[in-house]
C-alpha positions as CSV (number, residue, x, y, z in Angstrom):
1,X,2.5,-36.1,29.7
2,X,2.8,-32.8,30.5
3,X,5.7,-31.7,28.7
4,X,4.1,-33.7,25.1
5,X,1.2,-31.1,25.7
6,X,3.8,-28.3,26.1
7,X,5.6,-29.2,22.7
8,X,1.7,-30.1,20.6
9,X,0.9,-26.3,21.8
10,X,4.2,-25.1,21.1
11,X,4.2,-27.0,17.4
12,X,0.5,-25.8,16.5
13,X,1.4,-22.1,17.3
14,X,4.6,-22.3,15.4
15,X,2.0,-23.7,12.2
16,X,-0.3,-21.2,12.6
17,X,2.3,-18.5,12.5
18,X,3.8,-20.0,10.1
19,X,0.9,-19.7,7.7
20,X,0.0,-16.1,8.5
21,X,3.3,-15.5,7.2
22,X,3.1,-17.4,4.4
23,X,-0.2,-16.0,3.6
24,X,0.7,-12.1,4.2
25,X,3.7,-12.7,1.9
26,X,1.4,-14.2,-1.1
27,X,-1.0,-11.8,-0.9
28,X,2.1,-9.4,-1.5
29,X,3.6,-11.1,-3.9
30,X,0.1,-11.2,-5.4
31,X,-1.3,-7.4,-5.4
32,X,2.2,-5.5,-6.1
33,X,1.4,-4.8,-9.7
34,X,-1.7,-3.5,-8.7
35,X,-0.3,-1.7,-5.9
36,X,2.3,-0.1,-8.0
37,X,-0.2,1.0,-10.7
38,X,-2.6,3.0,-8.3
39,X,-0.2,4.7,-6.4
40,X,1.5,5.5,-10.3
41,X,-2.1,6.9,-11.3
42,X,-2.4,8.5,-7.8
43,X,1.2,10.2,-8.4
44,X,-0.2,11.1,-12.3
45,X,-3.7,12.7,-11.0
46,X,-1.8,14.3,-8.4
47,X,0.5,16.2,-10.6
48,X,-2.2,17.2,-13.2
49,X,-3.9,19.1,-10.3
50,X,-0.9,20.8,-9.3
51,X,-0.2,22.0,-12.9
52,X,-3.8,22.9,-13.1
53,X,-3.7,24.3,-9.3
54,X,-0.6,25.9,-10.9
55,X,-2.0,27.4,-14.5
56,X,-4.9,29.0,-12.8
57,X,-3.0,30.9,-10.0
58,X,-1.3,32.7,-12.9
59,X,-4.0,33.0,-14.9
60,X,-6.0,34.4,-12.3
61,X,-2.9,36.5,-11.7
62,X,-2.4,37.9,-15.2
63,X,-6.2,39.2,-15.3
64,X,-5.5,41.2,-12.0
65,X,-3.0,42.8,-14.2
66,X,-5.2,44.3,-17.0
């Protein structure tokens, strides 16, 4: 009796493992596009204000000159 109990425990944790698995993998599966096209627009935005960052540091540095 006791060792049926042992296994039915065993088997449901092995399930529900299982299907947090199976789940973390979908929802993978399913947001990588949109994963991969925020962190392209995050890597696009991020450049533009370097190059802006970039363009004012020598403009700022070309009016010290004059």
């Amino acid at each position: 009796m006791r060792d049926t109990t042992k296994m039915k425990t065993f088997r449901s944790a092995l399930v529900v493992i299982g299907a947090v698995a199976f789940g973390y993998l979908n929802l993978q599966i399913m947001f990588k596009p949109f994963l991969e096209k925020t962190q392209a627009q995050q890597v696009l935005l991020q450049s533009q204000s370097s190059q802006q960052q970039h363009s004012d540091f020598h403009q700022s540095e070309s009016d010290q000159n004059l």
